[in-house]
N, C-alpha and C positions, 0 to 999 in steps of 0.2 A: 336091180330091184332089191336084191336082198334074200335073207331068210323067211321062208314061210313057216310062220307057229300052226302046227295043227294038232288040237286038244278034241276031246271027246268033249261032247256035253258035258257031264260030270266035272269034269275041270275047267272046263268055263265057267260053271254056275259057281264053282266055289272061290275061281277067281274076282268072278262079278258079286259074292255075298264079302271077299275080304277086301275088294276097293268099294265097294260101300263102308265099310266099316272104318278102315282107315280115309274117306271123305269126311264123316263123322268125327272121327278123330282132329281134322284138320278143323273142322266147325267150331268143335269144343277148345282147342289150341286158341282162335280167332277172340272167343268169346271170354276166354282166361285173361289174353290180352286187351281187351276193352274194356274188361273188369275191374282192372291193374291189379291179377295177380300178382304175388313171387316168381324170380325168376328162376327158381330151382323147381321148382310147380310148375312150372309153363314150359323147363328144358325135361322132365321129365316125360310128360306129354310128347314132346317133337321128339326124344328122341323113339317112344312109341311109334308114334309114326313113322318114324326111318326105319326102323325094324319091323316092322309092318311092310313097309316098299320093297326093304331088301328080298324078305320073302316072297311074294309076286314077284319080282323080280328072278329070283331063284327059281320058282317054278317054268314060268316061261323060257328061262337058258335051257333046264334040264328038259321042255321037253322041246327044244328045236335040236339040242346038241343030239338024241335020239333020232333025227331026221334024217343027218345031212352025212356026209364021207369025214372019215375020221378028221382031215385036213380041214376039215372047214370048223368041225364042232371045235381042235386046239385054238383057233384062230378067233373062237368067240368067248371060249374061257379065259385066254390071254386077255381079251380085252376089257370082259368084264368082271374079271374076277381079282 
């Protein structure tokens, strides 16, 4: 099955207020291009949003790697890091 992420409230809502944010991001990226922004303008934006993901992304490692036996937490920073 896998790892289980388990977060307190708190870090769920603030997870679910920065993938809102970065949805929004990806909107506005959407509409830069239908616009026909630049493409330094438009890579800027993506890569906000990559930096955006990573972080979500970082938090949910750091708190499943807090969950599991040390063997296991190496084996997901190996793989995502």
């Amino acid at each position: 099955m896998g790892i289980v992420v388990i977060m307190s409230i708190e870090e769920k809502r603030s997870l679910e207020i920065m993938l809102r944010r970065i949805g929004g991001q990806v909107n506005g990226i959407s509409k830069m291009i239908n616009d026909d922004k630049g493409c330094e303008a438009v890579m800027t934006q993506v890569m906000a949003a990559v930096s955006s993901l990573k972080s979500v992304g970082r938090t949910v490692l750091a708190d499943a790697t807090c969950n599991v036996p040390k063997e296991e937490s190496t084996k997901l920073l190996k793989r995502f890091l």
